[in-house]
N, C-alpha and C positions, 0 to 999 in steps of 0.2 A: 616563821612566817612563810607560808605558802602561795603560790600562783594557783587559781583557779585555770587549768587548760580548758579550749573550747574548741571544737574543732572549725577551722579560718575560712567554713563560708558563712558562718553564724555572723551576727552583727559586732562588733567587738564589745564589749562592755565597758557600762560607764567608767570611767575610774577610780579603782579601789583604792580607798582608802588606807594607809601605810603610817606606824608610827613606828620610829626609830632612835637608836641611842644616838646621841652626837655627844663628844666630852663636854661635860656638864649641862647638858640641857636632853631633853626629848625635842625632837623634829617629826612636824606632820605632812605629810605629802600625796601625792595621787599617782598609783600604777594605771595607765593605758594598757591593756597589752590583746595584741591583733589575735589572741588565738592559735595554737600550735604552736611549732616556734617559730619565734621569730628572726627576721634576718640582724638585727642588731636590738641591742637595748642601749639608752640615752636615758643619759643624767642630763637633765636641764637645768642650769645654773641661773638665775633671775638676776635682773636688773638691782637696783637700790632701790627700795619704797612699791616693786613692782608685784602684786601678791600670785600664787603662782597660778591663781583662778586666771588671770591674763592670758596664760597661756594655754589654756586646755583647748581653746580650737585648733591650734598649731600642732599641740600635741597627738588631739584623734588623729589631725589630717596626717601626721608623720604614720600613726598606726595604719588607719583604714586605707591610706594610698602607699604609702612604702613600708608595710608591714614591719612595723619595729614598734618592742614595746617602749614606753618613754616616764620617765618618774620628774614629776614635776615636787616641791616641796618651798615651803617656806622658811628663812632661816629664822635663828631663834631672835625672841623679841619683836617677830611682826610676823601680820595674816593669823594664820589658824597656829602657827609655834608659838604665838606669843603667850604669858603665862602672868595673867593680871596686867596692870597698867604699863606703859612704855616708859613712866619715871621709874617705876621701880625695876627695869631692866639695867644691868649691868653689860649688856652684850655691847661687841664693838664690833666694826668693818672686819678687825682682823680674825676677830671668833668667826665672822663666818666663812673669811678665804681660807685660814686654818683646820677650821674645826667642820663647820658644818656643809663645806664642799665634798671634802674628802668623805665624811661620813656617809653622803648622800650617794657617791657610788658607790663605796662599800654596800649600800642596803641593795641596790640596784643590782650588783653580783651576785647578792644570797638570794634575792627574789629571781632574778632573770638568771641560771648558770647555766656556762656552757657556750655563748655567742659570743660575738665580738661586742665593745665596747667603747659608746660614743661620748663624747661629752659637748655639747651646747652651750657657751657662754656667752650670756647677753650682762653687756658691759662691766659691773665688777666679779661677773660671775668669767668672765674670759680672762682678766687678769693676776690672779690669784694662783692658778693650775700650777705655774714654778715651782708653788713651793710642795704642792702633793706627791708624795713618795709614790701614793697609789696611782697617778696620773702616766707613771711610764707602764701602765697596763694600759692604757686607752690603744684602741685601736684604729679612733678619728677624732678629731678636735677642731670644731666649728667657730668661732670667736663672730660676736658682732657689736658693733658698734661699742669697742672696747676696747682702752689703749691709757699710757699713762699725761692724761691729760696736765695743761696747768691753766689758770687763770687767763693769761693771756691767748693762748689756743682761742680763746670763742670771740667772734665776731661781733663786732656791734653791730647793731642795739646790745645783746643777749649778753655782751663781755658784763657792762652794767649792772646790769639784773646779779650776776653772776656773783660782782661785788659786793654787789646789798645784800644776798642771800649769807656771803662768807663774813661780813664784817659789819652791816648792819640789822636790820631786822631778823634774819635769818638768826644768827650770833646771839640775839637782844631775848629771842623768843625762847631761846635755850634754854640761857640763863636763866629765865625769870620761872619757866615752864618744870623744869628738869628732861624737858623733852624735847624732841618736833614736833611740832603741829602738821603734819603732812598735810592734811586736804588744804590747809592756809596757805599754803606753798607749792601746793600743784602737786604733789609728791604722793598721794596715796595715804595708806598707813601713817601714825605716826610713829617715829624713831626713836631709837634710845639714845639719848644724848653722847655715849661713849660713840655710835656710829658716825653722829655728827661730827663731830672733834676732831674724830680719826681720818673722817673724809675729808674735811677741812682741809687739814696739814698736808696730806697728798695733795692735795689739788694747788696748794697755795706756795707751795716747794719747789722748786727746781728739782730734776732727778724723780717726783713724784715718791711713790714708799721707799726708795733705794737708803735714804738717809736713816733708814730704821733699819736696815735688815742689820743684824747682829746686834741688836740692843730691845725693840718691841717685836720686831722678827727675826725667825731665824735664818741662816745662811742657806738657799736654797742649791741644787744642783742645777744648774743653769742647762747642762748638757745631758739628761735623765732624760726629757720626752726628745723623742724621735719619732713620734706618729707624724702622718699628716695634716696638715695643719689649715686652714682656709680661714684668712682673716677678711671681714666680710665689713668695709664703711662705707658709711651711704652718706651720700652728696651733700643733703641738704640739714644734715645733723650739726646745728650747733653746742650742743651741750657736749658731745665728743669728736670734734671732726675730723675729715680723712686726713690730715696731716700729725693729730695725737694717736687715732689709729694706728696709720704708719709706724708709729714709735713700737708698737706691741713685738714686730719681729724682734727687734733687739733681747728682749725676752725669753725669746724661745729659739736662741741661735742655733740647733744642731736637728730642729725640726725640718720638715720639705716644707714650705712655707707656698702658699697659694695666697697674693691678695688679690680683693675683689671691690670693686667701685661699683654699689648700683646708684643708678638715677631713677629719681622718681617716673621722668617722662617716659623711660623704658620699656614702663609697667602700666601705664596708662593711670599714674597716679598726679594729684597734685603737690602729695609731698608723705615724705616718710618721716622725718625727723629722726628721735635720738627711741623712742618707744615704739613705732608704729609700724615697725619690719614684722613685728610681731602680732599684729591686731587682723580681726578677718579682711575687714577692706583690703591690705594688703596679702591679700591670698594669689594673687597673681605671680607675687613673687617669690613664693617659699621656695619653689623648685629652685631657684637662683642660691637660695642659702645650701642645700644639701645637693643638688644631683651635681 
């Protein structure tokens, strides 16, 4: 796979289109890249349910105003990876902290080589990085609205919903589906039932995945990343709030840890929630995530 160069007063080009091995699956994605070289290249790691077309305004703006190319990609089982129905996916949460994290910088090193190396993770795309051997090459590590949540973390009204989602309807739709119904549920895409499950149990656990590692995960090097690190939660986010954020340093004890509070009034916004750091409205405050 090749980068097209262009030389960096040209417009940058749309986003090329990138398919890549990940263990046991193909992964599709979109290269940015500003033309020349770049000052850094960024792996974008996405939300749950979030497809990575979400982010491509965040991504040119990262290109076009801070000259870095950026690979955005969806993991396997949803958006453009997925490969027929979401019943008939086998993928879980952990194939994609495992598998298709790590993979998706690996692709981003052979297309982009030679610069420094960013990685962006919006919410399970931030908590995952422990366990990538490949992550103590990173050379910046942004985290947002990402941390080992549980059940109780979210505030009512939202704790309820929260309930229903894990133990009623949510649970009911599963079963009955072999899937998620995402657009039913607010979520986008729909899931593959192993990701539901897998989300579940973290979420509904004390310790969050820690109960798993050495049995559905493996033992990670807790003290491997050393980059910089900027944990990034926003105020009014109840589906991960600043106090399950907070929990994320614990994670990365040997990194330089940066954490960051924004509020929506800041930014001259009405609200950001647990998605919306990342949407154009919120274009005010991207500077906030990276400079």
């Amino acid at each position: 796979m090749t980068v097209t160069q262009t030389p960096a007063t040209r417009t940058p080009p749309r986003g090329q289109v990138q398919i890549f091995p990940a263990e046991g699956a193909e992964l599709t994605g979109r290269l940015h890249h500003p033309g020349g070289t770049p000052r850094a290249a960024v792996v974008l790691h996405g939300a749950t349910g979030v497809p990575q077309s979400f982010y491509k305004p965040f991504a040119e703006w990262l290109c076009r105003s801070r000259g870095m190319a950026v690979l955005t990609y969806d993991y396997r089982g949803v958006g453009a990876s997925a490969k027929g129905s979401a019943r008939r996916s086998r993928a879980t949460m952990a194939d994609w902290g495992l598998r298709d994290q790590p993979a998706a910088q690996a692709a981003l090193e052979r297309l982009v080589p030679g610069v420094p190396v960013w990685a962006i993770g919006h919410s399970v795309g931030g908590y995952m990085m422990p366990f990538h051997a490949e992550a103590r090459r990173l050379a910046r590590i942004i985290t947002v609205a990402s941390g080992p949540v549980h059940l109780r973390d979210h505030p009512w009204p939202y704790r309820a919903l929260a309930t229903l989602f894990w133990y009623g309807p949510g649970a009911a739709a599963v079963a009955l589906a072999g899937y998620l119904p995402g657009r039913i549920f607010g979520l986008g895409p729909n899931l593959p039932s192993g990701v539901y499950w897998q989300w579940r149990r973290w979420c509904t656990r004390r310790g969050f995945y820690r109960r798993d590692i050495g049995r559905r995960l493996p033992v990670p090097d807790w003290k491997a990343i050393t980059a910089p690190l900027r944990i990034v939660a926003l105020e009014d986010d109840v589906m991960v709030p600043p106090a399950a954020v907070h929990r994320l340093a614990s994670l990365y004890p040997a990194a330089a840890i940066e954490e960051r509070l924004l509020r929506p009034v800041e930014f001259g916004l009405s609200q950001i929630g647990h998605i919306g750091a990342f949407a154009p409205r919120a274009r005010a405050l991207w500077p906030a995530l990276v400079d």
